[in-house]
C-alpha positions, 0 to 999 in steps of 0.5 A, spaced: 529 409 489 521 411 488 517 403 488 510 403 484 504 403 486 499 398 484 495 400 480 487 397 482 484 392 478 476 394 474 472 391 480 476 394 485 475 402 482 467 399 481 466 397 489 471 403 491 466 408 488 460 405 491 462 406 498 462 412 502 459 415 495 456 420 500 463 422 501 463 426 493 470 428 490 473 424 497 474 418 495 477 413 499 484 413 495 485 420 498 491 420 502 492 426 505 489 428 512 483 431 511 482 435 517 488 438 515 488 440 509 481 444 511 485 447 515 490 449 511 485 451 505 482 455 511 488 459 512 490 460 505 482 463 505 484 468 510 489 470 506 487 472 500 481 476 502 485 479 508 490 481 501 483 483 496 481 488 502 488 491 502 488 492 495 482 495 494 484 500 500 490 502 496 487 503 490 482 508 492 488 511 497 493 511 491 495 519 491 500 523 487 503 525 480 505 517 479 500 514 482 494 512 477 497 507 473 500 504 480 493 504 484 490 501 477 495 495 478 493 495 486 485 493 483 488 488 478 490 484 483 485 486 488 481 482 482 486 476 482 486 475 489 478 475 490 479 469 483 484 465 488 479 466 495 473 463 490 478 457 488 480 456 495 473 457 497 471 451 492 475 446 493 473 447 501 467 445 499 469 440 495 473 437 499 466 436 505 468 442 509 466 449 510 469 456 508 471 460 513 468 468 511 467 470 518 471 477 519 471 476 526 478 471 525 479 473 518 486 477 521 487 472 526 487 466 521 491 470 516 498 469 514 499 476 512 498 483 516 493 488 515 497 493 514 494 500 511 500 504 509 501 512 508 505 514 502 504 510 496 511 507 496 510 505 503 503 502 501 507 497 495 512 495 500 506 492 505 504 490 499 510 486 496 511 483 503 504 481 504 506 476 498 512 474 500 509 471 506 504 468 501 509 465 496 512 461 503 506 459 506 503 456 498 510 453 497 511 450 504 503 447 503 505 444 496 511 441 500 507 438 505 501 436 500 507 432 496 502 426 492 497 425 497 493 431 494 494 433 487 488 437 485 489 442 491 496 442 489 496 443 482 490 449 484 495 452 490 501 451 484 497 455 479 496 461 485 503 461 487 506 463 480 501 469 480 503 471 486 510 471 485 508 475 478 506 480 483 511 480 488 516 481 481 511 487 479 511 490 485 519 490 487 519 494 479 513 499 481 517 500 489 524 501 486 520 506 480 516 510 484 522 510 489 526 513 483 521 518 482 521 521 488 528 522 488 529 525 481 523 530 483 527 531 491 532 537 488 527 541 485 523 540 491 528 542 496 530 548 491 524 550 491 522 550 499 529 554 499 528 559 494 521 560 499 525 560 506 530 564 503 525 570 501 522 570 507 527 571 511 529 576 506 523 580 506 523 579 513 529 581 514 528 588 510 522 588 514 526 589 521 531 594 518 525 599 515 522 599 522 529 600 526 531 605 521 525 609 523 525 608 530 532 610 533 527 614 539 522 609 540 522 602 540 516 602 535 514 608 531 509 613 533 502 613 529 503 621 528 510 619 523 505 613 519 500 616 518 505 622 515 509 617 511 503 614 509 499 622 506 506 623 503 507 617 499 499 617 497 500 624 495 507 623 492 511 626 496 515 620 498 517 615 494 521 609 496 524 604 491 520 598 490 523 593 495 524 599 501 516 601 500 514 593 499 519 593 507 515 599 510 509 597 508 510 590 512 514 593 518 508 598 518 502 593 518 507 589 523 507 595 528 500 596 528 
């Protein structure tokens, strides 16, 4: 069972504020370990602009038929993760110490990876899984906070429900676009089909043409061409279609 802490009587509160008054919003009744609180902050800070950059990077990278209203979402939070980077970076300063911008160790000090990703389903998986590690890492600092700092706390609660917020978004947009591919996949291999099979159709009448005309010679002679190209011209030979469109290939093959 929890025990009450006593409350401090008004001329304590009046002496308390007094002393150490350069310490600004530290005051002596702060509990929590300062140095590592900063530290944490710092982290933290690492993250969020490690996610803003990635962000950004997708939005501008975002490529195919789905992927306007997912590369605006990539810049909405690449907004909210700058807001929580400027909150973190405030409570740093209000709590004595320095924020940490140096690119140098920005990745180092980083919960989450800088990971680019290619396709744009590979982009929100990293994404989602850079929130993941976010949602863990606020959650676990919460914990370890408990009472001793409340007003980091409460700010490190107010980014964690955004993030999972964005961690919920992202599952729904992987799963759609995912979707998507593969509803547009049979068609797709429909259509490469469909081009292989002609090919191999026209090449193989190709092939067939120019055997024909070459039962002496591994390759028909230029006199022959020549003749068969002044009939057709003049109309005296005229094959069907598909026959004429094969010569004319095995004739451009042969030269």
């Amino acid at each position: 069972m929890k025990t009450k802490a006593a409350l401090a009587d008004v001329k304590t509160l009046r002496a308390r504020a007094r002393k150490d008054i350069e310490g600004g919003a530290v005051t002596a009744g702060y509990s929590a370990d300062r140095t590592q609180v900063l530290k944490l902050l710092n982290a933290a800070l690492a993250t969020e602009i490690v996610c803003v950059l990635r962000y950004r990077r997708h939005h501008f990278m975002a490529r195919g038929i789905d992927a306007k209203s997912t590369a605006d979402e990539f810049l909405v939070h690449s907004n909210e993760e700058q807001g929580h980077a400027d909150q973190i970076a405030e409570r740093i300063v209000q709590l004595g110490g320095e924020p940490d911008f140096s690119p140098d160790s920005l990745t180092a000090r980083s919960h989450a990876e800088y990971v680019p990703g290619v396709s744009l389903v590979e982009m929100i998986k990293e994404d989602l899984v850079a929130e993941r590690i976010a949602i863990d890492s606020y959650r676990e600092m919460i914990q370890y906070l408990a009472d001793q700092d409340p007003t980091t706390s409460h700010m490190l609660r107010a980014i964690l429900a955004v993030e999972e917020e964005h961690a919920d978004k992202q599952t729904i947009e992987m799963i759609d676009v995912a979707m998507a591919d593969i509803r547009r996949a049979p068609r797709l291999m429909t259509e490469r089909t469909l081009m292989i099979t002609s090919r191999s159709r026209s090449n193989s009448r190709a092939r067939t043409a120019f055997t024909r005309r070459s039962s002496c010679s591994p390759r028909p002679s230029r006199t022959w061409r020549n003749r068969k190209i002044k009939q057709t011209r003049a109309g005296y030979w005229r094959p069907a279609p598909a026959r004429r469109a094969a010569l004319l290939r095995a004739i451009q093959w042969a030269r």
